[in-house]
VMD Tcl script that draws the C-alpha trace (Angstrom):
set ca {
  {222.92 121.92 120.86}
  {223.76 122.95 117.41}
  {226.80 125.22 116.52}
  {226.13 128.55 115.57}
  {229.44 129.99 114.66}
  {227.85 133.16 112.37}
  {230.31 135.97 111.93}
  {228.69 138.79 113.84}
  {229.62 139.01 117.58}
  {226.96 139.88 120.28}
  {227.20 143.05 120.46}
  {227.99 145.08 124.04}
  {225.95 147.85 125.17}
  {227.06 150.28 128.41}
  {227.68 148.69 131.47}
  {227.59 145.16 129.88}
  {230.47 142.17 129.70}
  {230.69 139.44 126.81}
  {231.53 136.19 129.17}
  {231.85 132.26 128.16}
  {230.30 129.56 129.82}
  {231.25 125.77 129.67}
  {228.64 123.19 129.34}
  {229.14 119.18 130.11}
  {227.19 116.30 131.12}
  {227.59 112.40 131.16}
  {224.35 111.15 132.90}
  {220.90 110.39 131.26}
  {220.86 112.31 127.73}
  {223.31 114.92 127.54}
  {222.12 116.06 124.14}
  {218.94 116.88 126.07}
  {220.45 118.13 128.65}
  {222.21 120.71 126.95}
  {220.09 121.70 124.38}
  {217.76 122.41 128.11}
  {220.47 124.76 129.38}
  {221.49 126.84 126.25}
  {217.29 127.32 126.29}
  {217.17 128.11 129.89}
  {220.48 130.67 129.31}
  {218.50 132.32 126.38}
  {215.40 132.55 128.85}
  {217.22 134.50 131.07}
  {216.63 138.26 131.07}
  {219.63 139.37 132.08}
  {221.77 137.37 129.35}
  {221.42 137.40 125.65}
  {223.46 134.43 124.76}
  {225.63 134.78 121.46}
  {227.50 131.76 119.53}
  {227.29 128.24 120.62}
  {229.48 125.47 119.99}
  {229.35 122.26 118.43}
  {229.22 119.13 121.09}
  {232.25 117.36 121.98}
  {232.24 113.81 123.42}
  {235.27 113.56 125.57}
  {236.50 110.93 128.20}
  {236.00 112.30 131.98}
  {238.71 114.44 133.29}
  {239.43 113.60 137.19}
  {236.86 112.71 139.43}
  {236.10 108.25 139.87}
  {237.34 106.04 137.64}
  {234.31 104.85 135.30}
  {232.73 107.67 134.70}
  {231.15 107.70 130.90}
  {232.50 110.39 128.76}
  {230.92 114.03 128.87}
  {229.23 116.05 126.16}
  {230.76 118.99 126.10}
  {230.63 122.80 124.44}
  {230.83 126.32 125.17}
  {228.24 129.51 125.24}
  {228.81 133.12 124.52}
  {226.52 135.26 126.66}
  {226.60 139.27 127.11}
  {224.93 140.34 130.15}
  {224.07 143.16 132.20}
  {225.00 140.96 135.57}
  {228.20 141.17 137.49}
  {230.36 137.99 137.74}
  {229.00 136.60 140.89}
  {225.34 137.25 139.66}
  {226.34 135.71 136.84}
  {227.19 133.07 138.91}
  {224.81 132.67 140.85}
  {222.32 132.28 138.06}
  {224.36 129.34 136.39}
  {224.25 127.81 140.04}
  {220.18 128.55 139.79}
  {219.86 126.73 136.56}
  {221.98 123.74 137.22}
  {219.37 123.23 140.27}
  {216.82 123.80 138.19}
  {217.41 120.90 135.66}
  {218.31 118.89 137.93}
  {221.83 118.64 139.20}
  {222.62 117.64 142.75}
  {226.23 118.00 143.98}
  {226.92 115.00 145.87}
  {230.51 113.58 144.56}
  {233.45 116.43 143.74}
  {234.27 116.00 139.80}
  {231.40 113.18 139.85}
  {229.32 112.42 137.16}
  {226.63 115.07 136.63}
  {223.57 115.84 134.85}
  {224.34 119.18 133.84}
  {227.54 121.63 134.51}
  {227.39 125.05 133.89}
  {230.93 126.81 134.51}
  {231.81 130.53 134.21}
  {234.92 130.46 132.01}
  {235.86 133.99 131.31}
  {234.25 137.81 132.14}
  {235.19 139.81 130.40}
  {239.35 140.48 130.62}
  {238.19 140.21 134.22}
  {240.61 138.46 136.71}
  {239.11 137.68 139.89}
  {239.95 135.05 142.36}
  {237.31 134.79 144.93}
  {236.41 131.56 147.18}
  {233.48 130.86 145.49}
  {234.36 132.76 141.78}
  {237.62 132.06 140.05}
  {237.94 133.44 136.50}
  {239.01 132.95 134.36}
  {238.23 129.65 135.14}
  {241.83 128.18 136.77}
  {241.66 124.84 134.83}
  {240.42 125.82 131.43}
  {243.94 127.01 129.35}
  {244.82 123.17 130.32}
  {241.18 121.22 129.26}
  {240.85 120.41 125.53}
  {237.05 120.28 126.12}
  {236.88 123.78 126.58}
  {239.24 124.93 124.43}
  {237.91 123.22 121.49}
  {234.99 124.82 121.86}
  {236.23 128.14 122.64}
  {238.58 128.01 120.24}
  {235.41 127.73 117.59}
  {233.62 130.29 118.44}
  {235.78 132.77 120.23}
  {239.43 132.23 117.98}
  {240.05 135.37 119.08}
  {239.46 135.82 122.74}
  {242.43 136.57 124.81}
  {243.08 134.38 128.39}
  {243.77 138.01 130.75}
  {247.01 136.38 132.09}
  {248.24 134.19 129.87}
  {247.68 136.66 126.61}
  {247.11 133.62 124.14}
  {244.43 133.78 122.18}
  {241.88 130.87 121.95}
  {242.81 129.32 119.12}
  {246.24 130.00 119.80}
  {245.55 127.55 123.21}
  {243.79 124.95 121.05}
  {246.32 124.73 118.42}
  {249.90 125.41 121.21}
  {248.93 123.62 124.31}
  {246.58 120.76 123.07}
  {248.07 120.11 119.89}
  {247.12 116.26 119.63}
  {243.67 115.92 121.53}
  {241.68 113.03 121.12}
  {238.38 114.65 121.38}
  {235.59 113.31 118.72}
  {233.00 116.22 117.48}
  {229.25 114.91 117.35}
}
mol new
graphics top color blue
foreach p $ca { graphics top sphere $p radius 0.5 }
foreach p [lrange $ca 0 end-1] q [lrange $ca 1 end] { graphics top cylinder $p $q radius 0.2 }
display resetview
């Protein structure tokens, strides 16, 4: 997954949102792996997918001890689908390359999380965004922060970069 941090945003048409997706993996080759679902995003029809970070290795964050460290980034996608289709298609491709949930915050072949919608807030008991952990993980700030510097967080009102740089100040992330 190479970054492609060009200076023209994705543009939005009617009845369409700009959303970010997280991407991570730790088991078999997570290179592959994500380069498989940034091309199985871009093969969706409903989803034109925008920037696309660099790849972070970082060490797990909860889950069993042992776990070997995630590679890591983050997608810009404008689609025509509402957050729980949206959803639902991430869920569609993680089963489709392979993921099986068996362990909570296990190690996993593929992740695929729905990280912001918009300035959407909706808290659902399947759908939470934006995503309730993400303002405090320096995997997906780092690469929000690079290709989104700008995008607010609907309740907190920091920007991106403003998370990155404030609330994960000395992270110990190494880009690949």
């Amino acid at each position: 997954m190479t970054g492609q941090q060009g200076s023209a945003q994705t543009q939005c048409t009617g009845g369409e949102v700009r959303a970010y997706i997280g991407l991570g993996s730790n088991l078999g080759s997570p290179e592959a792996m994500l380069e498989r679902a940034v091309a199985a995003l871009r093969g969706e029809d409903a989803l034109r997918v925008g920037k696309v970070s660099s790849c972070y290795w970082t060490d797990a964050v909860g889950g069993p001890a042992g776990q070997p460290k995630y590679l890591n980034g983050v997608v810009e996608v404008v689609t025509s689908l509402g957050a729980n289709e949206l959803l639902e298609t991430l869920l569609a491709i993680e089963k489709r390359l392979g993921r099986k949930r068996e362990q909570r915050w296990g190690p996993r072949c593929i992740d695929l999380d729905l990280l912001l919608y918009g300035q959407q807030v909706i808290r659902e008991k399947d759908l939470e965004v934006p995503h309730r952990l993400m303002h405090e993980r320096a995997f997906v700030l780092r690469g929000l922060a690079q290709i989104g510097p700008q995008v607010r967080h609907p309740l907190l009102g920091m920007t991106a970069k403003q998370m990155w740089q404030e609330i994960w100040p000395k992270n110990q992330d190494s880009k690949r």
